[in-house]
One Martini backbone bead per residue (centre of mass of N, CA, C, O) as a GRO file, in nm:
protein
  101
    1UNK     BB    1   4.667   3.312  -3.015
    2UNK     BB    2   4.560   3.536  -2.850
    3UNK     BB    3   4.245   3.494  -2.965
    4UNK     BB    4   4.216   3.205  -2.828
    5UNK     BB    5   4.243   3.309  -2.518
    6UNK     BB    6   3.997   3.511  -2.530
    7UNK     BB    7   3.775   3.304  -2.608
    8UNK     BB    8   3.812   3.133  -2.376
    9UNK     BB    9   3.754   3.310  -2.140
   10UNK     BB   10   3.486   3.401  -2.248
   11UNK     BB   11   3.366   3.125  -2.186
   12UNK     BB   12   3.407   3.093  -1.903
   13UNK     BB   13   3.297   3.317  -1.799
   14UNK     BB   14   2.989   3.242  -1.946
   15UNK     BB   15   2.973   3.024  -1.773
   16UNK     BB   16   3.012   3.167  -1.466
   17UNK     BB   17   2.741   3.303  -1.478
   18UNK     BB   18   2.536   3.057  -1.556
   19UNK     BB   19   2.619   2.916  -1.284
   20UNK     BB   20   2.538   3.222  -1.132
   21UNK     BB   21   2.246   3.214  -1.201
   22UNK     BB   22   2.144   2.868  -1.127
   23UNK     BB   23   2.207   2.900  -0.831
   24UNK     BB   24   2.037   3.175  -0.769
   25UNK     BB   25   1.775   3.041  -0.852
   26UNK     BB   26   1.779   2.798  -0.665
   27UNK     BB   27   1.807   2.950  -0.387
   28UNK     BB   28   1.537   3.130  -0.425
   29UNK     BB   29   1.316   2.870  -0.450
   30UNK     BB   30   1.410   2.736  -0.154
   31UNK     BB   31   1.303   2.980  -0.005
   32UNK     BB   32   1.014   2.982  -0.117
   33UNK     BB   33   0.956   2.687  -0.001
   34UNK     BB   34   1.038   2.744   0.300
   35UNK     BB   35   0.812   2.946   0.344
   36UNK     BB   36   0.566   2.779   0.278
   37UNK     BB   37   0.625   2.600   0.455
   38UNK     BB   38   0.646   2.707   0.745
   39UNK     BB   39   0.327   2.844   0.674
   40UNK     BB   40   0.197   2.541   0.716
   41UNK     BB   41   0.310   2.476   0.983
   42UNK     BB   42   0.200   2.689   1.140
   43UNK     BB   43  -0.063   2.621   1.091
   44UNK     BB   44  -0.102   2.334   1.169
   45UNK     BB   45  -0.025   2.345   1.420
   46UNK     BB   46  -0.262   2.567   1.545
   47UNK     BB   47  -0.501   2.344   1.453
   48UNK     BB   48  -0.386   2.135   1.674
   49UNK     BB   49  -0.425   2.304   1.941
   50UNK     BB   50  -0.737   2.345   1.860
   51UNK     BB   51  -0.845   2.061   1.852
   52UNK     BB   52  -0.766   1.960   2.119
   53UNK     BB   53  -0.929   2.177   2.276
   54UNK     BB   54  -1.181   2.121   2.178
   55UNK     BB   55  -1.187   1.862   2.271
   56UNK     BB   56  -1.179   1.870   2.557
   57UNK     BB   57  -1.427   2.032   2.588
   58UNK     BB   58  -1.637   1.820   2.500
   59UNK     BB   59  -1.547   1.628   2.692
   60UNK     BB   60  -1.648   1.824   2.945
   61UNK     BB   61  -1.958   1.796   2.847
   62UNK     BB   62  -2.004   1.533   2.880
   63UNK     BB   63  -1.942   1.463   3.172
   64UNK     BB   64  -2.135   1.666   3.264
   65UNK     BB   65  -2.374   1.502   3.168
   66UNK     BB   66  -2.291   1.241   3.357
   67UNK     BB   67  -2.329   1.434   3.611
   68UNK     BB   68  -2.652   1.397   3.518
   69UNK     BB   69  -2.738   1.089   3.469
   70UNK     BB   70  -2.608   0.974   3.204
   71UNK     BB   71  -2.501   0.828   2.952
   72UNK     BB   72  -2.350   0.768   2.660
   73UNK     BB   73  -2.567   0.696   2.497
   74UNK     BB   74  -2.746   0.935   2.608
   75UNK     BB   75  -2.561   1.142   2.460
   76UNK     BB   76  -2.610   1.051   2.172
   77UNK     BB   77  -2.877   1.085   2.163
   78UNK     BB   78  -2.855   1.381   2.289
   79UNK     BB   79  -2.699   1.450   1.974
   80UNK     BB   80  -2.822   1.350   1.721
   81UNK     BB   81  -2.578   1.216   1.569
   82UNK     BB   82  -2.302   1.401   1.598
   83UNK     BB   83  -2.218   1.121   1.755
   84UNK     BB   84  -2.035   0.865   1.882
   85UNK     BB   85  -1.972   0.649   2.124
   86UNK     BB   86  -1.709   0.620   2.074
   87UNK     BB   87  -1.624   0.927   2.097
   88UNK     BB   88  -1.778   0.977   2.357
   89UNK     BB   89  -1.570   0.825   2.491
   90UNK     BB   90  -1.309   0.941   2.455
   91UNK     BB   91  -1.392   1.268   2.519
   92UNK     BB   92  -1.419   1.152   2.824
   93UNK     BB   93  -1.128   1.064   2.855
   94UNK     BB   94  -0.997   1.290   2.789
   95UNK     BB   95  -1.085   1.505   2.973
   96UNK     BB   96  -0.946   1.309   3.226
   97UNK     BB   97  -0.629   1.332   3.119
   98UNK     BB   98  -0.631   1.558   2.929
   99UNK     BB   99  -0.437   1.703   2.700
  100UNK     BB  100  -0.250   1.672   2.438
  101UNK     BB  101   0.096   1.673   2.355
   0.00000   0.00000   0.00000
C-alpha cells in the first residue's frame, strides 16, 4: 500500500515539473516574440516620422518652385517624372498644412 503511494506522489510530482517546465518555456518564447514585436514597433514609428519629414520637406521644394513661377503641372515636367501631378499637388498641400500627426 505504501508503495502505491509513493508511486503516485512521484508521477504527480513528475506531471508538476513537466507542467512548470511547458509554461516556462511558454513564457521564454512570449517574452521573445514581444521582444521582437517592440523593436519592429520602434523600428516602424520612427521610420514613418521620418517619411512624414521627408514628404513635407518634398512638398516645402515644391512651394518655393510655385513661388517661382511654376505651376504643377511644370514641377512634374521639371522633375522629370519623379513624381506625378497627383503626388505633386499633395506633397504641396501637405506642406501648407504642416506635417501630419
Amino acid at each position: 500500500m505504501a508503495d502505491t503511494k509513493t508511486s503516485g506522489q512521484s508521477i504527480r510530482r513528475a506531471a508538476r515539473q513537466a507542467a512548470i517546465a511547458a509554461q516556462a518555456k511558454r513564457r521564454a518564447q512570449a517574452a521573445e516574440r514581444d521582444k521582437r514585436l517592440d523593436a519592429a514597433a520602434l523600428t516602424l514609428i520612427v521610420a514613418l516620422r521620418e517619411r512624414d519629414a521627408l514628404e513635407h520637406q518634398a512638398g516645402t521644394a515644391i512651394q518655393s518652385m510655385l513661388t517661382d513661377g511654376l505651376t504643377l503641372a511644370d514641377v512634374v515636367n521639371w522633375l522629370d517624372g519623379e513624381t506625378t501631378l497627383k503626388e505633386a499637388t499633395w506633397l504641396a498641400d501637405l506642406a501648407g498644412d504642416g506635417i501630419r500627426s
